[in-house]
C-alpha positions in Angstrom: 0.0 0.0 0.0 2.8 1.9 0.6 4.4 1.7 -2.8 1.3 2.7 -4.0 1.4 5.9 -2.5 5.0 6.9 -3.4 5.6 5.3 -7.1 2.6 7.6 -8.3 4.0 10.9 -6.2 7.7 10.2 -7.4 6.6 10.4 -10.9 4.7 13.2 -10.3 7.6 15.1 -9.0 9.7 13.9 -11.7 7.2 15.5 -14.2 6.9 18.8 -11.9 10.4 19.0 -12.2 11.1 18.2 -15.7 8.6 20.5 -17.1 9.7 23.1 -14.9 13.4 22.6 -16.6 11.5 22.4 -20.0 9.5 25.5 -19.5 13.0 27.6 -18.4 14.5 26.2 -21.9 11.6 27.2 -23.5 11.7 30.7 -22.0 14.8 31.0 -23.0 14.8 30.0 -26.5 11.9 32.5 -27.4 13.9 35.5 -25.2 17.0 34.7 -28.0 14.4 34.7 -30.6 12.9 37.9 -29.2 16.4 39.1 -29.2 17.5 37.9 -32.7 14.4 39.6 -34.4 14.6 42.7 -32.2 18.3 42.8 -33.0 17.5 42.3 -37.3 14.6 45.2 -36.9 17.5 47.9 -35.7 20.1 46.7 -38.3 17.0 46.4 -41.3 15.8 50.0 -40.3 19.3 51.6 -39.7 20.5 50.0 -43.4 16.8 51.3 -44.6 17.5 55.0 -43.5 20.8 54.6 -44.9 19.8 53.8 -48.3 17.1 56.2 -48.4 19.0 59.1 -47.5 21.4 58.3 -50.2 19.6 57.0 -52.5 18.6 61.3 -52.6 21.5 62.1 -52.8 22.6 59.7 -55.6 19.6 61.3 -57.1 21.5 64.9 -57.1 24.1 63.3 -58.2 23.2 62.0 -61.6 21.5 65.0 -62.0 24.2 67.6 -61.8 27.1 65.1 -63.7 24.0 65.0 -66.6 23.5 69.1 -66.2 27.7 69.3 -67.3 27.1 68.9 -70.6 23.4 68.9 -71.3 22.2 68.4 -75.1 19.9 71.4 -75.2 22.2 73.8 -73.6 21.0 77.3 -72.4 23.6 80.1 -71.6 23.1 83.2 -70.1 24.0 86.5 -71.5 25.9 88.0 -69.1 28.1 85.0 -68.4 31.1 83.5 -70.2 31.4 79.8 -71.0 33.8 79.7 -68.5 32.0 81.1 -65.3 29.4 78.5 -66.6 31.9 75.7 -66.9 33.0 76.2 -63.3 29.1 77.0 -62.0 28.5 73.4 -63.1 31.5 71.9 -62.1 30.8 73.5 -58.4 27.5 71.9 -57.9 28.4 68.6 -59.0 31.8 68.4 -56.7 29.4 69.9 -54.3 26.7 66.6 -54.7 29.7 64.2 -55.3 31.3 65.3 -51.5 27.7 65.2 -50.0 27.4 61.4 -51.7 31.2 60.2 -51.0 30.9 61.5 -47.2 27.5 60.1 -46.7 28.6 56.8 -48.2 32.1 56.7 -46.2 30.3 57.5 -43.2 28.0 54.3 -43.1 30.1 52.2 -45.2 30.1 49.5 -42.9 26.1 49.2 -43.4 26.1 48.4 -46.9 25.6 45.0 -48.6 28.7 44.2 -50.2 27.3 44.2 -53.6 26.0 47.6 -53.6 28.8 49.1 -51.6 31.1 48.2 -54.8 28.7 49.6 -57.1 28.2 53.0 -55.4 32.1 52.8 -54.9 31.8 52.6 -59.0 29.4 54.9 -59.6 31.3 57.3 -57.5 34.3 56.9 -59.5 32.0 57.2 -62.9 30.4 60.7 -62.0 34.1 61.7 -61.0 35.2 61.0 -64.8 32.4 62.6 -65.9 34.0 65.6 -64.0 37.0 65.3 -65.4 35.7 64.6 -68.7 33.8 67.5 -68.9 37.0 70.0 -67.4 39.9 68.8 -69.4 38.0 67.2 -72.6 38.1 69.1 -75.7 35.3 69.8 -77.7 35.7 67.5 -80.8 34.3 64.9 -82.4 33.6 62.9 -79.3 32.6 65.5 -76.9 29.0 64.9 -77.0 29.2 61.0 -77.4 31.7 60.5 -74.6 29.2 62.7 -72.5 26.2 60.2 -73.6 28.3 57.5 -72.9 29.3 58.3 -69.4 25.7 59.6 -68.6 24.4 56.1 -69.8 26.9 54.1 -67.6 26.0 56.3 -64.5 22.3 55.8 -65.4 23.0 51.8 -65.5 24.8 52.4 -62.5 22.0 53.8 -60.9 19.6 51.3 -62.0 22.0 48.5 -60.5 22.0 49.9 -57.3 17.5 50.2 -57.3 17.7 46.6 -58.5 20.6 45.6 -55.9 19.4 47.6 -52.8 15.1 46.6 -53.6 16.7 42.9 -53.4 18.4 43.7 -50.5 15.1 45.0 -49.0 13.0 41.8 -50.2 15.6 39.6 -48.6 15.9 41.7 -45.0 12.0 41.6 -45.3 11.4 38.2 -46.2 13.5 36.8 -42.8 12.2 39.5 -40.3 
């Protein structure tokens, strides 16, 4: 009668206890879950924000390279092809320093696939510069101006396609 009594509230413990150790692993595993996804939220919104705000500023970028040596050009009256040369030249070396120091500056949250292309188009808009300051105006003016205002544009698109892919993935796991 005895062992009756005892087999039944030995198990019974047993089962107390072991859930009670199960429930504590449990716990655990879903505070590191908690954890993991809170941690993925901050890094998806921070490399979010960081895309967005350059993503504008790639923007002004392509816009002022493309304004160096537009295909319908208008010129002011009371200014010499030179002041407009370096008018134009200023605002793009003015968007290409916003770009490079925004893109320096959170380097370390870009994918590396679209860090390298940035890095390119960077170096693209730069030759354009040059390009358009030191280039003659032969022949080729106009078509190497085309030329380099298509690769930036391809860059561009790249870095949509690149950083929308980015977003689907960092979506698709969160």
């Amino acid at each position: 009668m005895e062992n009756t009594f005892w087999i039944p509230t030995i198990i019974s413990l047993t089962s107390l206890i072991w859930n009670f150790f199960q429930s504590k692993k449990i716990l655990k595993l879903e505070t590191d879950a908690e954890r993991k996804n809170l941690i993925h939220k901050f890094q998806f919104e921070k490399e979010f924000n960081v895309y967005t705000d350059l993503w504008a500023k790639l923007i002004d970028l392509r816009n002022s390279t493309a304004s160096l040596r537009p295909i319908m050009d208008y010129k002011e009256k009371n200014k010499t092809d030179e002041e407009i040369k370096d008018e134009r030249l200023r605002e793009q070396l003015t968007k290409l320093v916003a770009v490079a120091d925004t893109f320096d500056k959170n380097s370390p949250f870009y994918a590396k696939d679209i860090y390298k292309e940035i890095e390119s188009l960077i170096k693209l808009t730069r030759f354009e510069a040059l390009d358009y300051q030191h280039g003659e105006r032969n022949r080729d003016y106009w078509e190497k101006a085309q030329e380099n205002i298509k690769k930036i544009v391809e860059s561009m698109d790249k870095i949509a396609t690149q950083i929308r892919k980015r977003i689907d993935v960092v979506e698709a796991t969160g």
